[in-house]
N, CA, C and O atoms as a GROMACS GRO file, in nm:
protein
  316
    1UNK      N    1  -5.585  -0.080  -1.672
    1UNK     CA    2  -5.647   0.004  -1.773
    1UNK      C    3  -5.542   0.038  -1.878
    1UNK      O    4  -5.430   0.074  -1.839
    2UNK      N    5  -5.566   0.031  -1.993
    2UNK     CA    6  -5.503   0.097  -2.134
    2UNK      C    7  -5.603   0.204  -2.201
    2UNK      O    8  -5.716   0.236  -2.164
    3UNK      N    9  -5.535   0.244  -2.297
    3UNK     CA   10  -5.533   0.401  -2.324
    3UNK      C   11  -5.540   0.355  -2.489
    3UNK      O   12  -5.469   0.274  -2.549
    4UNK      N   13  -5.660   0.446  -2.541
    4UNK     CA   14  -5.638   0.442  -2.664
    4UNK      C   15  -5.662   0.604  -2.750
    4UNK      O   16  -5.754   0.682  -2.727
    5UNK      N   17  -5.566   0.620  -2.839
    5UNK     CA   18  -5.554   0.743  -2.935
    5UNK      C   19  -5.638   0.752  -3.096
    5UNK      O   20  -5.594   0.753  -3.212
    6UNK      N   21  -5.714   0.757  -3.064
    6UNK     CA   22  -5.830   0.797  -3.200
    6UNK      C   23  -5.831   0.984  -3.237
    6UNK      O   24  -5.837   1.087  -3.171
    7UNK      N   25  -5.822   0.940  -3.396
    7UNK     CA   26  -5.818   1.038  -3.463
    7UNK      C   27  -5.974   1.054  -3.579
    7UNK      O   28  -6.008   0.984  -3.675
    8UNK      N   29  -6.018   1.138  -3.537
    8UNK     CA   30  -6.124   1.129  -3.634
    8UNK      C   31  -6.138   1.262  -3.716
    8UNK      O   32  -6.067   1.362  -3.712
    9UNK      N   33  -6.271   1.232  -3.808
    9UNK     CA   34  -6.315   1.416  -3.910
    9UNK      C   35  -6.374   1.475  -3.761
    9UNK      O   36  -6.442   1.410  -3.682
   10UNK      N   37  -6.340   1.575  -3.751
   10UNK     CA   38  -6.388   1.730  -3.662
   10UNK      C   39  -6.528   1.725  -3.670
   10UNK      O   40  -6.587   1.707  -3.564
   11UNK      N   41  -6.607   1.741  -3.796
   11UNK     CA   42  -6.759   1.761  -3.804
   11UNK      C   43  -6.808   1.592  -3.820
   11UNK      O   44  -6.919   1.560  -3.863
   12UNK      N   45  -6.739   1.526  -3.792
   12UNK     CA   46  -6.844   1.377  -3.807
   12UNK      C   47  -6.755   1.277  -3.714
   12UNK      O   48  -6.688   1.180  -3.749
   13UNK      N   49  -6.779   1.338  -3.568
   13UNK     CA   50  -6.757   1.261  -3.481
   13UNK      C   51  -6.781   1.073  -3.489
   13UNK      O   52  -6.691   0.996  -3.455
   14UNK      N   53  -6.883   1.036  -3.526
   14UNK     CA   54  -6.979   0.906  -3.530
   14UNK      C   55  -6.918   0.825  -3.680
   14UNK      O   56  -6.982   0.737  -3.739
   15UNK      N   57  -6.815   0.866  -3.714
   15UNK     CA   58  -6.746   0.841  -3.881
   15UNK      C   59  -6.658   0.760  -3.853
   15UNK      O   60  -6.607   0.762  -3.741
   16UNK      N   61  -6.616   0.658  -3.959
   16UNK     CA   62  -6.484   0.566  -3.879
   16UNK      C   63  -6.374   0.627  -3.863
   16UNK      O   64  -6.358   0.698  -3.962
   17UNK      N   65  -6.277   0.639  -3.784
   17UNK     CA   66  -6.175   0.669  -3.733
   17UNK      C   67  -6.064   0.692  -3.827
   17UNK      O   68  -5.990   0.595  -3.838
   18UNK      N   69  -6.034   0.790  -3.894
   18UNK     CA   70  -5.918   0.828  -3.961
   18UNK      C   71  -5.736   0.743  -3.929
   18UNK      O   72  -5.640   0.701  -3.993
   19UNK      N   73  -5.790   0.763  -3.762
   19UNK     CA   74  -5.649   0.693  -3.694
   19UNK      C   75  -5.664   0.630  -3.575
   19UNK      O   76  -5.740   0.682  -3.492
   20UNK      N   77  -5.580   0.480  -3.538
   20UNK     CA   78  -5.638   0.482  -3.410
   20UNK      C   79  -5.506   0.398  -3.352
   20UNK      O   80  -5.432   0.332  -3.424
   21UNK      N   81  -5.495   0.411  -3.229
   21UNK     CA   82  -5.356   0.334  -3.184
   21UNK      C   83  -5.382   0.296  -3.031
   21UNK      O   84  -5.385   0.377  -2.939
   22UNK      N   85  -5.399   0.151  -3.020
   22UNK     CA   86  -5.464   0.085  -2.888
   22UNK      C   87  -5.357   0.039  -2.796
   22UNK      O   88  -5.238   0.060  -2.820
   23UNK      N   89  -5.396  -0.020  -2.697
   23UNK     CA   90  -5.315  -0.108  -2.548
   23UNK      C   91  -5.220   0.013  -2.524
   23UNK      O   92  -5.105  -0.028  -2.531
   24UNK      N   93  -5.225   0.150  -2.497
   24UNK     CA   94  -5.077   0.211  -2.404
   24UNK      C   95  -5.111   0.220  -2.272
   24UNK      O   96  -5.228   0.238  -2.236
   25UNK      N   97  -5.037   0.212  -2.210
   25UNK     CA   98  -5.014   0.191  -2.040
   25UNK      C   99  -5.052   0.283  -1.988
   25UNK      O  100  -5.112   0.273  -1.881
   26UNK      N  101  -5.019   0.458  -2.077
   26UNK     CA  102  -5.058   0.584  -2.003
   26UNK      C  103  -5.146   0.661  -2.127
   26UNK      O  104  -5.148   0.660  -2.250
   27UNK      N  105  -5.221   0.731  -2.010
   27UNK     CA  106  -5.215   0.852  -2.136
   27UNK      C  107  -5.152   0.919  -2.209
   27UNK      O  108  -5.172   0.952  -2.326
   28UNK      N  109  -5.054   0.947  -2.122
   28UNK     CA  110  -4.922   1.041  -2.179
   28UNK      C  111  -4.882   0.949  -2.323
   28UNK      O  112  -4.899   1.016  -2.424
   29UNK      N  113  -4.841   0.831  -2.343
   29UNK     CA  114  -4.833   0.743  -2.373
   29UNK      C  115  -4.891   0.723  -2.527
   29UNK      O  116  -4.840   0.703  -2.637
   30UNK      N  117  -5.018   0.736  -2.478
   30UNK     CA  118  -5.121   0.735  -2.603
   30UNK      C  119  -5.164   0.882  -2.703
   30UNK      O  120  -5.240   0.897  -2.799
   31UNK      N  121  -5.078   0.973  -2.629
   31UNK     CA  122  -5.110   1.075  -2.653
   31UNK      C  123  -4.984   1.122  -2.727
   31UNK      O  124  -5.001   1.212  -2.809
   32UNK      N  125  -4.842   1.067  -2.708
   32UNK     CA  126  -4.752   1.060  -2.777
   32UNK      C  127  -4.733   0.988  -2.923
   32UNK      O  128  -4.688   1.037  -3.027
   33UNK      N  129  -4.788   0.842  -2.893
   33UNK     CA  130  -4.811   0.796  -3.000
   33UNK      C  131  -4.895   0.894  -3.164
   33UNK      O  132  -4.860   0.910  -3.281
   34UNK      N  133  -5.028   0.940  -3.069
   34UNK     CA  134  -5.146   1.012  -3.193
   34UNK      C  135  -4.965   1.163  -3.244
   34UNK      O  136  -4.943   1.185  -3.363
   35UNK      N  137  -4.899   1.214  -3.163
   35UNK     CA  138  -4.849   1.325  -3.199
   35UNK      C  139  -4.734   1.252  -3.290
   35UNK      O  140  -4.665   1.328  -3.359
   36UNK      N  141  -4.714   1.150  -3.295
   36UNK     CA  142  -4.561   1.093  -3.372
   36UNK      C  143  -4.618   1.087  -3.512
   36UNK      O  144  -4.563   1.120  -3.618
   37UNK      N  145  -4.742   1.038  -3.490
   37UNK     CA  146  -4.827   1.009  -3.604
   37UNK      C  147  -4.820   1.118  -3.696
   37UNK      O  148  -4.747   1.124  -3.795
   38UNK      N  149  -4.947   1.248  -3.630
   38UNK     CA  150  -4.921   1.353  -3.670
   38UNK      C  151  -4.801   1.409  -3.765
   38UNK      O  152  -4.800   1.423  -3.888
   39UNK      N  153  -4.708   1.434  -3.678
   39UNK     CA  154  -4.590   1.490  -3.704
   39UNK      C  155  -4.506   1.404  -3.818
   39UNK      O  156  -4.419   1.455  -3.888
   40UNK      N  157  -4.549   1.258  -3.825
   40UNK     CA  158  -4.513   1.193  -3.954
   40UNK      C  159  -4.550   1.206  -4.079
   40UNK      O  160  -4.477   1.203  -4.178
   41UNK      N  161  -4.730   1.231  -4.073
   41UNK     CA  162  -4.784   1.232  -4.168
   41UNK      C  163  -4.834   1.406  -4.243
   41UNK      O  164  -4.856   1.437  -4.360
   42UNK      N  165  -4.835   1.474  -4.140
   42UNK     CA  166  -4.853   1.647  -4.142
   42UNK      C  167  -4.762   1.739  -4.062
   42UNK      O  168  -4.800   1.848  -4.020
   43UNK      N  169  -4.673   1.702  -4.047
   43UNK     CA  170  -4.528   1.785  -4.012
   43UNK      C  171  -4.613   1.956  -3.966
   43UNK      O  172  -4.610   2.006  -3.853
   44UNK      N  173  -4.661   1.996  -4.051
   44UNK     CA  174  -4.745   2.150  -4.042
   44UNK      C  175  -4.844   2.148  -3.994
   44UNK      O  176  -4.912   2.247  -4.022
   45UNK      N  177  -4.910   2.043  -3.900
   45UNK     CA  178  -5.046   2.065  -3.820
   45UNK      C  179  -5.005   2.079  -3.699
   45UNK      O  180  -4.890   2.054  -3.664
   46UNK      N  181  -5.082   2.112  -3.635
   46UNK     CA  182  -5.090   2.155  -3.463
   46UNK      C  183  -5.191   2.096  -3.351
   46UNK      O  184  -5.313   2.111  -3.349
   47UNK      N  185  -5.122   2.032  -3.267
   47UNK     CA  186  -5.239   1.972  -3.187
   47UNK      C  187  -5.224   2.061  -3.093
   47UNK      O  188  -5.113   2.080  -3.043
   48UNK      N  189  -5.366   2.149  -3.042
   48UNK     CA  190  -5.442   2.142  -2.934
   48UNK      C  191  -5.521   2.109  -2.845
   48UNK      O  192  -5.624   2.044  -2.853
   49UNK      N  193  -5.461   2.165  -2.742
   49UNK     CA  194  -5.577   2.114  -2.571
   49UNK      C  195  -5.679   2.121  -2.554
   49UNK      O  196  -5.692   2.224  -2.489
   50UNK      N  197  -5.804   2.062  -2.575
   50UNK     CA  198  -5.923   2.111  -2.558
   50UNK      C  199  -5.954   2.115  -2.403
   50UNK      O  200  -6.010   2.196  -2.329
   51UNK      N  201  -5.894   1.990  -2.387
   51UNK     CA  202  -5.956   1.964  -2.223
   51UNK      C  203  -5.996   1.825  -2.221
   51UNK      O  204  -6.034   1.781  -2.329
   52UNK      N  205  -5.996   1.757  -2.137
   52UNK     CA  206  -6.065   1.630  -2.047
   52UNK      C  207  -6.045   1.519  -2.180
   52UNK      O  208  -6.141   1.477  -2.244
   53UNK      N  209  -5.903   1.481  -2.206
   53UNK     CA  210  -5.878   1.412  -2.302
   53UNK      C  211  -5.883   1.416  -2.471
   53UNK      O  212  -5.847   1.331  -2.552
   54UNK      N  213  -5.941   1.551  -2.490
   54UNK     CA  214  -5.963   1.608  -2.644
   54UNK      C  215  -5.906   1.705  -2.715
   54UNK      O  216  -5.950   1.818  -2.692
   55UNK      N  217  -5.816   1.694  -2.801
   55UNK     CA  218  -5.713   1.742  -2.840
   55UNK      C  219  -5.808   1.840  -3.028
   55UNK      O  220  -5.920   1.801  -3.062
   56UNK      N  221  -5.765   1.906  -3.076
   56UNK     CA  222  -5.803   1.972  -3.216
   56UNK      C  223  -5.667   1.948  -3.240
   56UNK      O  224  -5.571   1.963  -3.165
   57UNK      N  225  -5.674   1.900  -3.378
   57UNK     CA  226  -5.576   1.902  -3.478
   57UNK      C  227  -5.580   2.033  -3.587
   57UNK      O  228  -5.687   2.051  -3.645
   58UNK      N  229  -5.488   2.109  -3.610
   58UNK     CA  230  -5.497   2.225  -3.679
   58UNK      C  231  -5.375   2.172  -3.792
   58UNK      O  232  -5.286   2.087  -3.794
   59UNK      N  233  -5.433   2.285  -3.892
   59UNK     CA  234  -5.358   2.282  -4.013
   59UNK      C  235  -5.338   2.403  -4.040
   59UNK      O  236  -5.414   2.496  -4.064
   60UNK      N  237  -5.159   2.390  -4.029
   60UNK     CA  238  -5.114   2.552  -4.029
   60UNK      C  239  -5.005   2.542  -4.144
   60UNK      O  240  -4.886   2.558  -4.118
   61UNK      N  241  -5.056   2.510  -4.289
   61UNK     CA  242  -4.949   2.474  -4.366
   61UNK      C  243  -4.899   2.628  -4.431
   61UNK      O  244  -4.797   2.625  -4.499
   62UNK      N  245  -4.958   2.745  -4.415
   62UNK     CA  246  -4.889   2.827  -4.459
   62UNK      C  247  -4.862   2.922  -4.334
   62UNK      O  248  -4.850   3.044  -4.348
   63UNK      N  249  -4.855   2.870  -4.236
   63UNK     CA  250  -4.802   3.008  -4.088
   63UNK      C  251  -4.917   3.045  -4.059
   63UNK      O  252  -4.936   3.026  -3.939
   64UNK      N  253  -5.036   3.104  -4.128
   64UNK     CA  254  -5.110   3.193  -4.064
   64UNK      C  255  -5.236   3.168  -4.031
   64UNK      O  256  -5.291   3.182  -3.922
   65UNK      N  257  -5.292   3.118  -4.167
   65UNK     CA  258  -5.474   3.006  -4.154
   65UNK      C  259  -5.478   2.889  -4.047
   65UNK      O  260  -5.396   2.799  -4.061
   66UNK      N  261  -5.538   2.886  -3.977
   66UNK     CA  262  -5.576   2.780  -3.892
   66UNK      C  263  -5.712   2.709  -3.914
   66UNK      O  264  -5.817   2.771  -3.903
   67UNK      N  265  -5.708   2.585  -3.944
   67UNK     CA  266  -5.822   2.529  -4.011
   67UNK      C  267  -5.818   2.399  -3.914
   67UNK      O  268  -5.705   2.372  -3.872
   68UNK      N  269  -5.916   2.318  -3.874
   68UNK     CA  270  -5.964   2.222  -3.795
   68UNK      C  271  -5.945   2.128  -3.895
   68UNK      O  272  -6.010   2.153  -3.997
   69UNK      N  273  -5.876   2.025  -3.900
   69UNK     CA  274  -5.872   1.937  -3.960
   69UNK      C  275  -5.938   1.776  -3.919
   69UNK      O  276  -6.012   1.699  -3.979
   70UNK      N  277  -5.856   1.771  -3.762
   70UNK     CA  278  -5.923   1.644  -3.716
   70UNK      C  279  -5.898   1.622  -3.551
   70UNK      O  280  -5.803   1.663  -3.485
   71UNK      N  281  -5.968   1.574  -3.524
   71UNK     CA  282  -5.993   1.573  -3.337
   71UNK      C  283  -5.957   1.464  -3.288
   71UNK      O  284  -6.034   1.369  -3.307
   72UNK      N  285  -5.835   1.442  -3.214
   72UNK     CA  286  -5.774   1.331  -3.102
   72UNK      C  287  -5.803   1.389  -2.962
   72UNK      O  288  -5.784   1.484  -2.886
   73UNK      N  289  -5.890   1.208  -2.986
   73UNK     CA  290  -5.945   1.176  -2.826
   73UNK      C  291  -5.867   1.030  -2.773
   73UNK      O  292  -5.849   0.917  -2.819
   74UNK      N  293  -5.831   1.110  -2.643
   74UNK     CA  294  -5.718   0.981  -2.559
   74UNK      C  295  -5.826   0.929  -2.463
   74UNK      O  296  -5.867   0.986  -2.362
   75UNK      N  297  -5.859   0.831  -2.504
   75UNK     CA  298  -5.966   0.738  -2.390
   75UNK      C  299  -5.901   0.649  -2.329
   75UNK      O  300  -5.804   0.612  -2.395
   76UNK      N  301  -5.916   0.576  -2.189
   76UNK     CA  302  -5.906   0.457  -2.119
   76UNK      C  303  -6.034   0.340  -2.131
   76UNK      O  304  -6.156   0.346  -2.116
   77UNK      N  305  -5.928   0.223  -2.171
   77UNK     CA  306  -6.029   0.122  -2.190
   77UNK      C  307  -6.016   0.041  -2.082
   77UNK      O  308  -5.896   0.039  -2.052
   78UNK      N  309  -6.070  -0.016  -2.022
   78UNK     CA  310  -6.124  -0.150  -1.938
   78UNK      C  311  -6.026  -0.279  -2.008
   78UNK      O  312  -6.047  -0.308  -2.126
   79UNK      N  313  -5.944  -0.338  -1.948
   79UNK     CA  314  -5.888  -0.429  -2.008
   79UNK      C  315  -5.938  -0.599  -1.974
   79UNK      O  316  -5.884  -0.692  -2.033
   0.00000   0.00000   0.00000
């Protein structure tokens, strides 16, 4: 099994994929990859835990507003 890191819009789940990064070995893995990303491209967002593979991406570019920007989901694929 491999692991893939999709980034999508928050309110339009069913939308093409903003980000996506396939074949990692772990979750951990795939879940590192979506945060390098992140942290490359929005240095000031915040990923949170939702639970059971679903992460919220927050946008905290001035310290205090927290705004939903975009939702990483770490799935396992069938290889």
């Amino acid at each position: 099994m491999t692991f893939t890191a999709t980034i999508s819009e928050p309110n339009e789940p069913d939308a093409m994929p903003m980000w996506e990064s396939f074949d990692h070995p772990t979750a951990d893995d795939a879940y590192r990859a979506a945060k390098a990303h992140v942290h490359n491209t929005q240095q000031g967002d915040r990923i949170v835990d939702q639970g059971h593979g679903v992460y919220a991406i927050w946008s905290d570019d001035d310290g205090s507003a927290r705004t939903p920007v975009a939702t990483l989901v770490i799935a396992g694929a069938e290889q």
